[in-house]
N, C-alpha and C positions, 0 to 999 in steps of 0.2 A: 611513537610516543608523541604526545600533546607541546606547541611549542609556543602556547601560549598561555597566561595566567588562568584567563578567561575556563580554557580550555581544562585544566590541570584541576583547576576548583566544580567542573561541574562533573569529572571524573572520581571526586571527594563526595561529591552528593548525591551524584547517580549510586554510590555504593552504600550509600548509610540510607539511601529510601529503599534501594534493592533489601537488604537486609530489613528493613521494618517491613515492608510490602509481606516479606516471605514469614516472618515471627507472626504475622497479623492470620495470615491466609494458612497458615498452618495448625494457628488456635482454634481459629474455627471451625477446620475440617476436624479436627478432635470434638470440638465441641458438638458438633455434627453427627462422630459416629456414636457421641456418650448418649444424642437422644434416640439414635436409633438402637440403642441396644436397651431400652429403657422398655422393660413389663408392664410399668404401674403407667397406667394415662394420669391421674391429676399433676402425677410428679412430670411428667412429658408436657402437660399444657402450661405444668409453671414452668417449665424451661424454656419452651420455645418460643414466648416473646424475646430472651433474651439471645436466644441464636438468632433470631430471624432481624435484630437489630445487627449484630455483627455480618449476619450475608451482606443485611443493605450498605453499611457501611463501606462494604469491599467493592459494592456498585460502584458507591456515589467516588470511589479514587481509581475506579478504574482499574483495580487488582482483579476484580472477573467482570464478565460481561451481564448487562443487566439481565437478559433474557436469563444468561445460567443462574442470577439469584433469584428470580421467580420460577423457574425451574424447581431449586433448590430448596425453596420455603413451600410450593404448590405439594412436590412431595413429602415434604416433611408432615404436610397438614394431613394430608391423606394417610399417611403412616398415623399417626392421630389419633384420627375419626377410627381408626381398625382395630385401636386398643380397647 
């Protein structure tokens, strides 16, 4: 157990970013498979500027790695282009 203030408070914060980190990264993986299950391409290309903001997002705090979100948006596009 932590035996310092310092200590105890970044234990309090480590928890409440863990928990946003995970609410954040798990909307997205939803929001992810909603466009992959998506038919109609216009409705797929209005969606996925707005996924493809939430991947980078999870770059730029370092929830995934950059590579995985161009990974992630390279095949989204490609899924796309196939509708």
């Amino acid at each position: 157990m932590a035996n310092h203030k310092s200590a105890l408070k970044r234990i309090r914060s480590n928890e409440a970013k863990r928990l946003t980190n995970r609410y954040q990264h798990k909307t997205t993986r939803n929001a992810i498979k909603r466009l992959r299950e998506m038919e109609n391409a216009k409705e797929a290309q209005e969606l996925f500027p707005t996924v493809a903001g939430m991947i980078d997002k999870l770059a730029k705090k370092n929830i995934i790695h950059a590579n995985k979100a161009a990974n992630l948006k390279s095949g989204l596009t490609k899924f796309i282009a196939t509708l």
